[in-house]
N, C-alpha and C positions, 0 to 999 in steps of 0.2 A: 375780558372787557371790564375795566373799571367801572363802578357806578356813576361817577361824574360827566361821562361820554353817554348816559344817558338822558333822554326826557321822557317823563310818562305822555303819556298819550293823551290822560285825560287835560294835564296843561297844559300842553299845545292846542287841544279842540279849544278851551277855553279863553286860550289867550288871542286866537284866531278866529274866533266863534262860530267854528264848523262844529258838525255834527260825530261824535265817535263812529259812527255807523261810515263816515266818509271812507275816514284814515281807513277803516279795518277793509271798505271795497278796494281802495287801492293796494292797499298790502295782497289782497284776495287774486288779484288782477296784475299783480307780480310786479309790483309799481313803486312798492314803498315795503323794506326792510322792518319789520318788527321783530324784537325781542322780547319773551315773557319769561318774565322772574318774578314767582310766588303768586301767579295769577294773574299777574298784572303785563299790561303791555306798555313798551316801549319803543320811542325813536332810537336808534344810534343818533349822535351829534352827526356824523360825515350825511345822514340823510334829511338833514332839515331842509337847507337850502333848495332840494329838489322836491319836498315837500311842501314848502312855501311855494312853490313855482305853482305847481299843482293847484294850490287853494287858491290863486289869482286866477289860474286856468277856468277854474269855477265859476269864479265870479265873474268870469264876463258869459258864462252859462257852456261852457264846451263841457261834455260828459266824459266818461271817462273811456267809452272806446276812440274818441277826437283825443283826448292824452295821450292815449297808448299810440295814435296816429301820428300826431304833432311831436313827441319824443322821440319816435321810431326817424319821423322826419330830418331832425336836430340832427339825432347823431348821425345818419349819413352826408347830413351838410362837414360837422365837424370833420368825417373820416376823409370827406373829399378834399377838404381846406389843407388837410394834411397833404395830401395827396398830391395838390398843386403844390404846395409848399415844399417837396420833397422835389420833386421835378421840375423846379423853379432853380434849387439848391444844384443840380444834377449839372440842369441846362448853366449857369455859370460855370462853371466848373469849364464848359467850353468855350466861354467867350475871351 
C-alpha cells in the first residue's frame, strides 16, 4: 500500500474533531480498517467515506452498537436491492 492512500488517524480526529479514542473503538468493534506503520495509526483512503458516515452517525448521538446495527442494516437493504434488481432483470427477459 502506498503511503499516499493513507491518512493518519490523528488528522482525521482533528479535522473532524472526534476523539482518537473514537476511531480506535470502531476499529476495536471491527468497524473501521487501521493500519500501523512505525507506531502510528492509519486510515486507508477506500475507508474514510465510511468513516465519515460513522462520525455523523455520532453526532446525532447513535453509539456504536446502533452503527454496527444500522450498517448491518444497509447492507441487507443494499443485498436486497440487488436482489429485486436481478429478478427484475430475469422477469423481462419474459415479457
Amino acid at each position: 500500500m502506498r503511503e499516499h492512500e493513507l491518512v493518519i488517524v490523528e488528522e482525521f480526529c482533528n479535522s473532524y474533531d472526534v476523539d482518537i479514542s473514537f476511531v480506535q473503538s470502531l476499529h476495536q468493534s471491527g468497524l473501521v480498517e487501521l493500519v500501523v506503520i512505525e507506531e502510528k495509526d492509519f486510515i486507508p483512503e477506500e475507508q474514510l467515506a465510511g468513516l465519515e458516515k460513522l462520525v455523523h452517525f455520532r453526532e446525532m448521538g447513535i453509539n456504536i452498537a446502533g452503527m454496527e446495527t444500522i450498517l448491518h442494516l444497509l447492507e441487507k437493504l443494499e443485498e436486497m436491492q440487488k436482489e429485486i434488481k436481478d429478478l427484475h432483470n430475469k422477469l423481462s427477459l419474459f415479457s
